[in-house]
N, C-alpha and C positions, 0 to 999 in steps of 0.2 A: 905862355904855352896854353892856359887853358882858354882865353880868346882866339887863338889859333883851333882848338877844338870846338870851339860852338860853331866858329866863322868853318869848318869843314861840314859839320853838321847839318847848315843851313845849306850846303851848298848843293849838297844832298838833296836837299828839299828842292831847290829851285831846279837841279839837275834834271827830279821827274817831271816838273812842268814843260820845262823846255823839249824833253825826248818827248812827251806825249802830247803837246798842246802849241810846242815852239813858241810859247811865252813864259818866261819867269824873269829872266835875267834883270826885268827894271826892279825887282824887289832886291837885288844886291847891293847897290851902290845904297840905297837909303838904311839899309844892316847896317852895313860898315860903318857909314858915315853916322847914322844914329846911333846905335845899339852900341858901337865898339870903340867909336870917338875916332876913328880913323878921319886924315885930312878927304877931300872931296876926290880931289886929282888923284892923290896914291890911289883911293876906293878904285874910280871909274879905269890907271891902267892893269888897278890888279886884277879888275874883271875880267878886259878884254884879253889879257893874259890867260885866265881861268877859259877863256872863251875857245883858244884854239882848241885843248884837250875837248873840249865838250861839243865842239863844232867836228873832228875829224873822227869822234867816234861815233856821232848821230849820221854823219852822211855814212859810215861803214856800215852800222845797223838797216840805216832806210834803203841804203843799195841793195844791200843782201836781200830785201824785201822786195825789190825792182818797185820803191816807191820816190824814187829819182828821175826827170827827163833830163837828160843831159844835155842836150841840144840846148833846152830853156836854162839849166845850170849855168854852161859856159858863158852866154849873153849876161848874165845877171852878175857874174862875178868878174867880168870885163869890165861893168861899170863899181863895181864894189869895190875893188882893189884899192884903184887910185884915188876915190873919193874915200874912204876908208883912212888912209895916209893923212889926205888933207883934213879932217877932222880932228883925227887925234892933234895936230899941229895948232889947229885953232880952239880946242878944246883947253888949253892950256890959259888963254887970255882971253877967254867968252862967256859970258851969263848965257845959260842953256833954257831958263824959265819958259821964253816965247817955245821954242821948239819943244820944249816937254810940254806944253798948252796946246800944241800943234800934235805931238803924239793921241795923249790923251783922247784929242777929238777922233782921229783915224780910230783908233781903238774901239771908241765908241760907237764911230758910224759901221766900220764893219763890222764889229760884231753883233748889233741890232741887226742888222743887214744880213746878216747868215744865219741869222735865229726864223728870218722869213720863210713863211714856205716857197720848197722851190718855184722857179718859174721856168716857163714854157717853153721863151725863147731862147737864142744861141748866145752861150758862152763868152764871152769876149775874150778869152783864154785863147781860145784858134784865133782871133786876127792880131796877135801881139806880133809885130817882127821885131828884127835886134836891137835899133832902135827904141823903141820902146822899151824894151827888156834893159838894156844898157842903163835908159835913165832911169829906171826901177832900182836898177842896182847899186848906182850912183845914191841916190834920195837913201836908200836903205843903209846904205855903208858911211856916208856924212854921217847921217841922225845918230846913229848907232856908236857910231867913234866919239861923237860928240860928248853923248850922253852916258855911255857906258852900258847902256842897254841891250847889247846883241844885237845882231841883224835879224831875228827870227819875228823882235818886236812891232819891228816896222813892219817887216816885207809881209809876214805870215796875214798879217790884216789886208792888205792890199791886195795878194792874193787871192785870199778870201773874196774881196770884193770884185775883183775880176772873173770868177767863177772858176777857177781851179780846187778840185776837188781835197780837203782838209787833212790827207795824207800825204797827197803830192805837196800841197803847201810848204807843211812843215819839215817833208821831205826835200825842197826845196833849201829852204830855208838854211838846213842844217849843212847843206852842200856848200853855201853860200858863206855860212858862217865862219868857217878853218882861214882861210884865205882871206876875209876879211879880219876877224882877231889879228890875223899875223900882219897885217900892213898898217893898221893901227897903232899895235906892240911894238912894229920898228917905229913908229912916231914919237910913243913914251918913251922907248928907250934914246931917241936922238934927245927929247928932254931931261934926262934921268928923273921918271916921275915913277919906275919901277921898283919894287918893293917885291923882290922874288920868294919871300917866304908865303906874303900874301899869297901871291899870282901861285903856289905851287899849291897849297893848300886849298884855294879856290877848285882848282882843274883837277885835283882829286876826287874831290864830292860832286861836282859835276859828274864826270868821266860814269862814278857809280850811278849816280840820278838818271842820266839820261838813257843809259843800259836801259835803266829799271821803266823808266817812261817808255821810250820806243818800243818794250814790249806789250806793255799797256796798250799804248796805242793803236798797234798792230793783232791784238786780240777782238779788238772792239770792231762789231760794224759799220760799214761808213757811215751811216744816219748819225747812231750814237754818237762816232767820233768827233766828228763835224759839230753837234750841239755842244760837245763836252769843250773845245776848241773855242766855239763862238761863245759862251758861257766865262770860259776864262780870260777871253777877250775886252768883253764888257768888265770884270771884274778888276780885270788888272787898270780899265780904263778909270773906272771910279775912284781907285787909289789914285792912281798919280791925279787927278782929279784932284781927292781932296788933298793931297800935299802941295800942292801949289796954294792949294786956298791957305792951308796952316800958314805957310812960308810966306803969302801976301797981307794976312794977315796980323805977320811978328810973331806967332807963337815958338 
C-alpha cells in the first residue's frame, strides 16, 4: 500500500511535466523499476495504462484552450494507433537500449535546437502533408509503446524541431497521447503484462499533475513557455543519457 502511495505521488510529479512541458513520462518506468523493484514490462504496461487517463485529460484541457490543430491531430494519430499496437507486441521480447540511445539523441538535438534564437525563415510546420504527419505518428506511437515513455516524449521534440509553436506541440501531443495508451494497453493486455492496481494508481496522479501543468503552461508566454519546454527537453535528454551509460557500464 504504501509503494502504491509514493508510485501516486510521483505520478503527480511527472503529471506536471507532461501538462506543461509534454515530457516527463520517461522518468516513470526507471521509478518503478528502480525505486519500487517492479518487473520492467509490468512498469512500461502500467505506464501506458497510466497514460490514457493523462493523455484524454490534457487534450480536454489543451482543446478548451483551442491549443489543438485537429487537422494535424487526426494525421498523427492515424499513424500512432496502429504502430502503437505493434510496439507494445514487440516490446514484450526486445532490448529497447538502441532506441532509448536514439530517443535521448532527438531530445537533445531538439531541444538545443529550440534554445536557438528564432529564425527568419519559413516554418516547415506549413509544408507537412498527411504523409508525413502519419509517419510522425507512426515513429512516435512505436518508440513510445516500446519504451513506456509516452508519445508526448518523442513527438513534442520533433515538433519542436519542425517549428510548431511549444503550446501547439504539446497540445498536439496530448491529443495524440489517449489513443495511443489505448492501442498499446490492448497489446499488454493481449500479453497479460497488466498490473491494474499499478496502471490505476498511475492515471490518478497523472490525471492531477497534468491539470496542474496545462495550467502552467497556459499562464505562461509563448517565449517563456517554449524555453521552459526546450529546457526540459535537454534535461530529460541527459538523463536517459546517463542511464544507458550506468546500464552499459554494469552499474
Amino acid at each position: 500500500m504504501s509503494a502504491l502511495i509514493v508510485l501516486v505521488a510521483f505520478s503527480v510529479f511527472v503529471g506536471a511535466l507532461i501538462g506543461a512541458a509534454g515530457i516527463g513520462g520517461v522518468l516513470l518506468v526507471p521509478f518503478m523499476a528502480y525505486a519500487l523493484g517492479l518487473d520492467v514490462h509490468t512498469a512500461i504496461a502500467g505506464a501506458m495504462f497510466g497514460y490514457i487517463f493523462a493523455g484524454g485529460t490534457g487534450a480536454l484541457l489543451y482543446a478548451g484552450h483551442g491549443s489543438i490543430k485537429w487537422r494535424v491531430a487526426g494525421w498523427l494519430i492515424l499513424g500512432a494507433m496502429p504502430a502503437a499496437f505493434a510496439g507494445a507486441l514487440t516490446a514484450s521480447a526486445t532490448s529497447t537500449r538502441l532506441l532509448e540511445l536514439a530517443i535521448a539523441a532527438l531530445l537533445l538535438f531538439a531541444g538545443f535546437n529550440a534554445l536557438r534564437p528564432a529564425s527568419t525563415g519559413t516554418s516547415q510546420e506549413r509544408r507537412l502533408g498527411p504523409l508525413a504527419l502519419t509517419v510522425i505518428g507512426a515513429v512516435a506511437g512505436f518508440g513510445s509503446a516500446m519504451t513506456g515513455t509516452g508519445g508526448p516524449l518523442i513527438l513534442v521534440p520533433l515538433l519542436l524541431w519542425l517549428g510548431f509553436p511549444s503550446l501547439g506541440a504539446v497540445g498536439l501531443s496530448q491529443a495524440v497521447q489517449f489513443p495511443l495508451a489505448s492501442l498499446a494497453t490492448a497489446g499488454n493486455i493481449f500479453f497479460g503484462e497488466i498490473n491494474y492496481a499499478v496502471g490505476v494508481a498511475i492515471g490518478g496522479g497523472l490525471v492531477c499533475g497534468v491539470a496542474l501543468g496545462a495550467k502552467i503552461a497556459h499562464a505562461l508566454n509563448p517565449p517563456v513557455s517554449k524555453r521552459i519546454v526546450a529546457w526540459v527537453t535537454v534535461l530529460v535528454g541527459i538523463f536517459v543519457t546517463v542511464r544507458l551509460a550506468y546500464r552499459f557500464l554494469g552499474f
